[in-house]
Backbone as CSV, one residue per row, in Angstrom:
resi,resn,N_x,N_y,N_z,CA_x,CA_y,CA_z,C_x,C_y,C_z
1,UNK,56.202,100.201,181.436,55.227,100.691,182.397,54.282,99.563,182.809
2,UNK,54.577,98.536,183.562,53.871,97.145,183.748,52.500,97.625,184.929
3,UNK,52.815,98.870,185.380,51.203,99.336,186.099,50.239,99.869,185.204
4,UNK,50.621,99.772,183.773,50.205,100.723,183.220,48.561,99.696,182.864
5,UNK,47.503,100.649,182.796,46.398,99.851,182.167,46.655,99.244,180.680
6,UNK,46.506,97.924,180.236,46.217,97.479,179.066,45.172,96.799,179.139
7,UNK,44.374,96.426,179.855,42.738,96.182,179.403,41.974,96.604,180.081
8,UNK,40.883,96.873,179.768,39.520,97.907,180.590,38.406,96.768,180.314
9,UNK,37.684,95.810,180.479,36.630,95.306,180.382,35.357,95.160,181.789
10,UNK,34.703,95.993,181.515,33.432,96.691,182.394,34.386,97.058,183.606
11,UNK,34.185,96.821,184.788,34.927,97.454,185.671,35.899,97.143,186.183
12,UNK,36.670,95.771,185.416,38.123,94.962,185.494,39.177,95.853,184.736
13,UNK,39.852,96.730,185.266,41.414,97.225,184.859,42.129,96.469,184.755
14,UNK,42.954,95.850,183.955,44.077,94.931,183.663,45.244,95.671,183.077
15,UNK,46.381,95.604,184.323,47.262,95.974,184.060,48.352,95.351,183.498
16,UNK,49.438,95.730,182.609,50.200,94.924,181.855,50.930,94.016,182.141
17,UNK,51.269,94.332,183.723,51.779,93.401,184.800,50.978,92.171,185.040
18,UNK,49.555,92.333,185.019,48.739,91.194,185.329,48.529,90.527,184.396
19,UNK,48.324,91.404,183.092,48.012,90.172,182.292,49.022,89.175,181.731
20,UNK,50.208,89.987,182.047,51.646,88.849,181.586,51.232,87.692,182.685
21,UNK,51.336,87.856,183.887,51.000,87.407,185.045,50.078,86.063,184.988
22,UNK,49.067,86.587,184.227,47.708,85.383,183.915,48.367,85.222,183.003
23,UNK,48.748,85.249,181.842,49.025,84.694,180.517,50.192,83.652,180.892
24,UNK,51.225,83.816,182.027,51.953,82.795,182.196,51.472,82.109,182.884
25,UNK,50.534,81.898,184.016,49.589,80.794,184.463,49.251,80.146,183.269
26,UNK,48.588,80.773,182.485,48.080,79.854,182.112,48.895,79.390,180.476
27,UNK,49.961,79.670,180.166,50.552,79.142,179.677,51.239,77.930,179.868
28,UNK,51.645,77.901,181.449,51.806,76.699,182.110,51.276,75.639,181.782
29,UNK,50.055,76.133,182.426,48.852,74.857,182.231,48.459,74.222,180.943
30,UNK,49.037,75.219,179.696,48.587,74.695,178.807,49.923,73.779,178.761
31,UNK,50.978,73.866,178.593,52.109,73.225,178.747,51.937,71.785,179.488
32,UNK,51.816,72.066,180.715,51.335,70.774,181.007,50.210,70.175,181.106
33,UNK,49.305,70.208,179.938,48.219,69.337,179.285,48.623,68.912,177.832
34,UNK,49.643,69.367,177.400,50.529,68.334,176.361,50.681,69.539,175.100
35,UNK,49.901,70.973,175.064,50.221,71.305,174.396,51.859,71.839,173.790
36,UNK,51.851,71.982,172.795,53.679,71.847,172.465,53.728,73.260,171.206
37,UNK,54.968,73.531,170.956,55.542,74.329,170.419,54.957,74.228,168.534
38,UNK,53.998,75.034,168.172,54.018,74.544,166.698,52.262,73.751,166.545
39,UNK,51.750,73.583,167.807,50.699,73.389,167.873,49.599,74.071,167.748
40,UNK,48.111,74.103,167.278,46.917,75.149,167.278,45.889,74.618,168.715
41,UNK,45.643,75.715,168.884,44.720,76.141,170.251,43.750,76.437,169.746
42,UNK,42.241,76.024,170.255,41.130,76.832,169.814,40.891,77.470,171.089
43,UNK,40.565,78.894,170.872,39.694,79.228,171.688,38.435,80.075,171.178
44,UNK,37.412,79.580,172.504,35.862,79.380,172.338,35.469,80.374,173.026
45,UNK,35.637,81.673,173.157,35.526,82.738,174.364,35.222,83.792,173.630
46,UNK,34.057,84.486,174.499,33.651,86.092,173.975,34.874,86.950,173.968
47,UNK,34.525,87.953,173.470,35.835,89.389,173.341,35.477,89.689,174.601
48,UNK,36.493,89.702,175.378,36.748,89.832,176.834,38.425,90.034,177.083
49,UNK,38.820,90.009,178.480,39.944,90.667,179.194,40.540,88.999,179.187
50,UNK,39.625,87.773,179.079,40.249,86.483,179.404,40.297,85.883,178.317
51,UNK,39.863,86.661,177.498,40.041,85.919,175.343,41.626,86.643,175.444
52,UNK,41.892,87.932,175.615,43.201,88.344,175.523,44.332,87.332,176.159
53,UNK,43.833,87.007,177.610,44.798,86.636,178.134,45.139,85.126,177.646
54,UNK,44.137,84.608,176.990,44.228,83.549,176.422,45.033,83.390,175.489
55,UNK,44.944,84.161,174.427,45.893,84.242,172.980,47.215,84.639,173.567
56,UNK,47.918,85.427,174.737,48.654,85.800,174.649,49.535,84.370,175.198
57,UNK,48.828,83.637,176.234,48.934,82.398,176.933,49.519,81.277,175.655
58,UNK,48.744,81.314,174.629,48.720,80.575,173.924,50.467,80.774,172.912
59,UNK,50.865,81.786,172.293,51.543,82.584,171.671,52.792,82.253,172.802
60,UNK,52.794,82.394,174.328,54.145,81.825,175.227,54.129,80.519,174.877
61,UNK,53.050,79.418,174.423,53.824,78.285,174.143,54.546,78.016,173.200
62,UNK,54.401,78.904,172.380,55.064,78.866,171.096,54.129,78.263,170.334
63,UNK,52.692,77.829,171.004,51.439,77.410,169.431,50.953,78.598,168.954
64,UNK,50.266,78.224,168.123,48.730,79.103,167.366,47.791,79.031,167.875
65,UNK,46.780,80.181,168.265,45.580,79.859,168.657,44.625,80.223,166.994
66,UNK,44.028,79.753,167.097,42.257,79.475,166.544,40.989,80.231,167.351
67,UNK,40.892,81.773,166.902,39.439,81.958,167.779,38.274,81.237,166.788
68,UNK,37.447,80.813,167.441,36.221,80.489,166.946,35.301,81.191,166.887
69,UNK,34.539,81.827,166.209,33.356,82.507,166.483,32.538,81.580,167.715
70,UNK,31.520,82.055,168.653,30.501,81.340,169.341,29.692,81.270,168.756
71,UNK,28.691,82.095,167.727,27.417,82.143,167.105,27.706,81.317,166.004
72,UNK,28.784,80.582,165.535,28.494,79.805,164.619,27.949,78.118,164.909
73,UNK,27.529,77.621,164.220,26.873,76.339,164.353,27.812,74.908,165.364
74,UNK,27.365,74.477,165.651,28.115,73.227,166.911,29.009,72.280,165.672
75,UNK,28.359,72.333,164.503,29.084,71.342,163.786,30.061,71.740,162.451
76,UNK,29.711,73.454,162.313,31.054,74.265,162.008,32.577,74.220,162.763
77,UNK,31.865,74.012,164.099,33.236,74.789,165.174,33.720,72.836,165.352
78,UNK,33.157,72.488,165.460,33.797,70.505,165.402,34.651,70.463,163.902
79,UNK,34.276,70.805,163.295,34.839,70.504,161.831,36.005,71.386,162.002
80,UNK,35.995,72.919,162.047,37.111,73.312,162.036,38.255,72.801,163.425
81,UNK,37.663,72.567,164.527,38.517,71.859,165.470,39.403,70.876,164.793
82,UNK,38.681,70.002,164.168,39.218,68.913,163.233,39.976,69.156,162.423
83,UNK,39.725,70.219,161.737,40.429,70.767,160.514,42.138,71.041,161.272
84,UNK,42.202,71.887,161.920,43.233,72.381,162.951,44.027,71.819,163.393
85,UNK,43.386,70.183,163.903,44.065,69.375,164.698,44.763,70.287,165.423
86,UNK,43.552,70.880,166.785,43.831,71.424,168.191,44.124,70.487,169.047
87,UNK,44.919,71.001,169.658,45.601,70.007,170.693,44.915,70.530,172.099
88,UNK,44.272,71.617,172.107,43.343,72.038,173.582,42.404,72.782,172.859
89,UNK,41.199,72.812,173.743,40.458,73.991,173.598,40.130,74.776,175.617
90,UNK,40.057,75.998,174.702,39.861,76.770,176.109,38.705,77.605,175.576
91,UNK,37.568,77.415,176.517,36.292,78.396,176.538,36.163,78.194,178.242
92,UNK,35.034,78.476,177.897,33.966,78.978,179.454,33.264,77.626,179.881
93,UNK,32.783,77.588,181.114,32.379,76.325,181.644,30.868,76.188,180.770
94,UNK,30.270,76.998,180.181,28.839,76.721,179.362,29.431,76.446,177.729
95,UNK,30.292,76.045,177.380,30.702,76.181,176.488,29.485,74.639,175.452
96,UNK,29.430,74.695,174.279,28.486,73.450,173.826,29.103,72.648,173.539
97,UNK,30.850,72.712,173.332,31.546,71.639,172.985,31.936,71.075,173.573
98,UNK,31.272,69.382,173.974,32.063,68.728,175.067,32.637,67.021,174.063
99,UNK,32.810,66.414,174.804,33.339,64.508,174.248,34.497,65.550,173.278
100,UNK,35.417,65.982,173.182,36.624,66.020,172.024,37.211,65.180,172.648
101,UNK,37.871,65.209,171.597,39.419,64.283,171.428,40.276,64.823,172.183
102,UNK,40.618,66.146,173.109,41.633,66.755,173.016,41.257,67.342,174.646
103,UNK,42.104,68.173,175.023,42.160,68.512,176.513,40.980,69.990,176.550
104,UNK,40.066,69.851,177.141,39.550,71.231,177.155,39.773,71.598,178.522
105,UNK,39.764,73.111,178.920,40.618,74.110,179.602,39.161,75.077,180.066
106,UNK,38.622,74.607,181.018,37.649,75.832,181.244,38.284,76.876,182.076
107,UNK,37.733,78.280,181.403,38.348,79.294,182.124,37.848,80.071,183.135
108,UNK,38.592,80.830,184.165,37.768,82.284,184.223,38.528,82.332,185.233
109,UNK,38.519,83.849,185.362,39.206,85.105,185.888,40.332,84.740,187.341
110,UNK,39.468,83.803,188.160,40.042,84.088,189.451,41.082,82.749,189.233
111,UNK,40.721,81.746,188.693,41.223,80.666,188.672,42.886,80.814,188.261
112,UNK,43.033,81.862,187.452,44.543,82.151,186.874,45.279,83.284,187.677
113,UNK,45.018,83.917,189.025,45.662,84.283,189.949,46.983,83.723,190.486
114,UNK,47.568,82.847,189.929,48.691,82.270,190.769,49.863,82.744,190.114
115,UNK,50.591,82.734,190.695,52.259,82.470,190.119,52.844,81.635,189.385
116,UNK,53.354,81.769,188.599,54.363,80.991,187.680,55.079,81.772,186.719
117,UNK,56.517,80.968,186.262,57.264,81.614,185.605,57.156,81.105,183.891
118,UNK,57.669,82.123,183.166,57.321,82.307,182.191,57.687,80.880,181.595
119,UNK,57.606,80.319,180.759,57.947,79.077,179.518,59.235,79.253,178.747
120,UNK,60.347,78.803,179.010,61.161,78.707,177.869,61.158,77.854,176.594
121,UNK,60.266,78.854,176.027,60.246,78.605,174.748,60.399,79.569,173.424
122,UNK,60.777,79.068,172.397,61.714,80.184,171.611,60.888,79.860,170.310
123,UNK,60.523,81.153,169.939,59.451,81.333,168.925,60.190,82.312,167.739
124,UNK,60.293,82.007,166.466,60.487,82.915,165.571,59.879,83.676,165.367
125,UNK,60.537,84.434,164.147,59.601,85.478,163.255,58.569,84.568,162.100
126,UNK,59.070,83.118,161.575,58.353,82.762,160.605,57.143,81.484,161.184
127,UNK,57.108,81.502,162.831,56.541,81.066,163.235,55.168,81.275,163.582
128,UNK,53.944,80.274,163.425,52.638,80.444,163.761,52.033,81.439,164.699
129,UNK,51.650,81.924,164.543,50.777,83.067,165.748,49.492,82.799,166.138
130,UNK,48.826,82.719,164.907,47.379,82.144,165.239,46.730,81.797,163.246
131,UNK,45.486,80.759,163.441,45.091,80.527,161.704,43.579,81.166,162.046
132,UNK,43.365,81.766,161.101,41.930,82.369,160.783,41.473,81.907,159.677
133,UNK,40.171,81.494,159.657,39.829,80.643,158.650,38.303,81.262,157.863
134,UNK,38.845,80.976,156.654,37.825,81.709,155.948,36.269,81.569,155.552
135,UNK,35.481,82.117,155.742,33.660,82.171,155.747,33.230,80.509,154.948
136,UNK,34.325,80.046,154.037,33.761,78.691,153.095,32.776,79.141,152.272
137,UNK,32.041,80.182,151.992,30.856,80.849,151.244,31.288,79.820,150.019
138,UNK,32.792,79.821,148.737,32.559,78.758,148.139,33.046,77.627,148.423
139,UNK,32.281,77.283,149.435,32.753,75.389,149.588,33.452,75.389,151.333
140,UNK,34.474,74.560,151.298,34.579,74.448,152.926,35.730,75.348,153.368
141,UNK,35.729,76.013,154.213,36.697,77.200,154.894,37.836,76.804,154.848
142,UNK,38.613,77.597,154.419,40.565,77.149,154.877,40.985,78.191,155.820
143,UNK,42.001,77.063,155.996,42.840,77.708,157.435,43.849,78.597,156.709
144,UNK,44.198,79.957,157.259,45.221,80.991,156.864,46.145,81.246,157.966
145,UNK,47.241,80.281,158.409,48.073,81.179,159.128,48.762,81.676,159.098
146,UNK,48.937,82.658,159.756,49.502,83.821,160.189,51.156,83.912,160.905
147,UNK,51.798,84.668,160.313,53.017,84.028,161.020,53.292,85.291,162.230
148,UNK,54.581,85.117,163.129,54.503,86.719,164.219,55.167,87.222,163.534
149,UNK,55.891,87.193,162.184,56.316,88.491,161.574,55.469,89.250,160.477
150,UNK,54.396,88.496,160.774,53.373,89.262,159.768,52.402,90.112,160.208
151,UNK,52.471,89.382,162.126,51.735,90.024,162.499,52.347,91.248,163.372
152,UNK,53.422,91.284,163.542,54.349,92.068,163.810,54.594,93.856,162.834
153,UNK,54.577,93.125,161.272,54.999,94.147,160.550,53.279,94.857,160.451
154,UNK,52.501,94.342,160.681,51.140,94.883,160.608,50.971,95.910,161.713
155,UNK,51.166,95.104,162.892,50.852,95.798,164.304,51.572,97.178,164.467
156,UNK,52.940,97.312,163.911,53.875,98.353,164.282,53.855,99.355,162.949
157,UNK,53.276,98.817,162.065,53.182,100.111,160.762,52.473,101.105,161.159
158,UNK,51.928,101.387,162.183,51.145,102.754,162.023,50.702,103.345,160.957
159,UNK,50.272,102.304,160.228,49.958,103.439,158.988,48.305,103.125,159.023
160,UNK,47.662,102.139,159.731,45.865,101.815,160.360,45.933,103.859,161.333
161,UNK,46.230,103.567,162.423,46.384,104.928,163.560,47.061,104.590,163.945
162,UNK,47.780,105.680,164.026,49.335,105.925,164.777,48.952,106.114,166.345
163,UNK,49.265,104.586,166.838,48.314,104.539,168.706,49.991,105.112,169.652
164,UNK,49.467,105.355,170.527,50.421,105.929,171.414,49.937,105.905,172.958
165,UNK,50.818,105.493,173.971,50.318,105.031,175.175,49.032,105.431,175.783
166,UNK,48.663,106.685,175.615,47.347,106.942,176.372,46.241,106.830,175.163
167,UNK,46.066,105.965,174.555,45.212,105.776,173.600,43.850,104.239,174.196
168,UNK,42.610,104.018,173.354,42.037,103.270,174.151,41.522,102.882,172.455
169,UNK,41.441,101.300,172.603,41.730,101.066,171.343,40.045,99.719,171.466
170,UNK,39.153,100.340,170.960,37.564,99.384,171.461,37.692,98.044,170.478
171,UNK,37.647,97.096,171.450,37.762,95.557,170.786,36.344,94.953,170.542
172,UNK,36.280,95.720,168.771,34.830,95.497,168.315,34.821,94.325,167.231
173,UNK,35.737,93.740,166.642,35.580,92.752,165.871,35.924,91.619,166.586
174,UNK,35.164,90.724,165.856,34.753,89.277,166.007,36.055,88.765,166.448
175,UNK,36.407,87.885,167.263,38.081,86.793,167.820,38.265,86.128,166.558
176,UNK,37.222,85.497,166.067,37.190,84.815,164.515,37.873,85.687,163.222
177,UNK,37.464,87.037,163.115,38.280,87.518,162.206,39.224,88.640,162.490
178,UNK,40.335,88.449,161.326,41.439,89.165,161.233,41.221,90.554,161.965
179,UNK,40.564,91.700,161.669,40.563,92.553,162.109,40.577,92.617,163.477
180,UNK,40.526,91.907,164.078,41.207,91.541,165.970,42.548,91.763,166.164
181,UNK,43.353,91.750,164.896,44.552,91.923,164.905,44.941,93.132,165.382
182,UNK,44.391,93.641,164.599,44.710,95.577,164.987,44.339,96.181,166.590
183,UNK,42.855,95.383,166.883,42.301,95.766,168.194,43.002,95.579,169.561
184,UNK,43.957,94.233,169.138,44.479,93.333,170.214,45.703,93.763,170.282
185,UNK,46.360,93.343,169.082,48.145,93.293,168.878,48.690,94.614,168.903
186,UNK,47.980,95.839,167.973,48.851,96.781,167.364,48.464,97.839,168.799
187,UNK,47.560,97.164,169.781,47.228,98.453,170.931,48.485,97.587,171.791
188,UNK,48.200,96.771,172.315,49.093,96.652,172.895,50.875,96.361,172.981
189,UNK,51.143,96.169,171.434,52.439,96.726,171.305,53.084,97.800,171.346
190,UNK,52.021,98.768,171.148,52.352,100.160,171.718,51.904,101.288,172.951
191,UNK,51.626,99.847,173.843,51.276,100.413,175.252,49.976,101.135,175.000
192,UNK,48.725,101.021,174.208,47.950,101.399,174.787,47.038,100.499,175.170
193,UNK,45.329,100.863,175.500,44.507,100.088,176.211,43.665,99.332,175.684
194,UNK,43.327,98.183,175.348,42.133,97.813,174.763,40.704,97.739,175.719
């Protein structure tokens, strides 16, 4: 059902058609700024309709993305960049991280309107999806990634709520932690709305 709504953010309907649509724009683009298959992505973006389209963008290249929290410190989110060895970052044009090492990608909405075809690229089950990295409370944060069959067997267990197409699924946790998983992945693998 590619008319079907899969994102609602304030008065932007995003239909499943569109956001494949943007997610292969801008998968492109990430493609040709050098990112590669097996690589981590940070992204620097509020919970929004263009953080989605981002991860999903990211996931056609066959890399990992990295959400970052925003409210954490300028020299948390450098360190874990570092940590990662990101090969892009994608936020918003106010974003505080500028001079990296690496290609940054400012986003927004209208700019990823175009056409393009999808990426041939071939992604496993034991392959990267995205790393979430942990608070460091003792000592310095590690990276946990995540593979798509983990996030796969999570998303489709229904055993969180059993979602079903006309369902609306509120994307209240942080891009930074795990529980985005459920908000993001397990609604829209089963056709409903975030």
């Amino acid at each position: 059902t590619p008319q079907a709504p899969a994102l609602i953010d304030g008065d932007l309907v995003v239909s499943y058609a569109e956001l494949q649509a943007r997610a292969t724009v801008l998968a492109q683009r990430l493609l040709a700024s050098g990112v590669t298959p097996g690589a981590c992505v940070a992204l620097l973006l509020p919970r929004s309709a263009l953080l989605v389209v981002a991860e999903l963008a990211v996931l056609m290249c066959g890399a990992a993305y990295v959400a970052l929290d925003q409210t954490q410190p300028e020299t948390r989110l450098r360190a874990l960049l570092h940590d990662c060895a990101a090969a892009a970052l994608l936020c918003n044009a106010d974003s505080p991280l500028d001079a990296l090492s690496m290609p940054r990608l400012e986003l927004d909405w209208a700019g990823l309107a175009d056409e393009a075809d999808a990426p041939p690229v071939n992604v496993t089950p034991s392959s990267i999806a995205y790393v979430v990295y942990t608070s460091g409370s003792t000592g310095t944060p590690k990276g946990v990634a995540v593979s798509h069959a983990a996030v796969l067997a999570f998303a489709l267990s229904q055993q969180h709520a059993p979602l079903q197409p006309q369902d609306r699924v509120a994307f209240l946790a942080n891009p930074a932690f795990d529980a985005s998983t459920f908000e993001v992945w397990a609604t829209l693998l089963h056709g409903a709305t975030i």
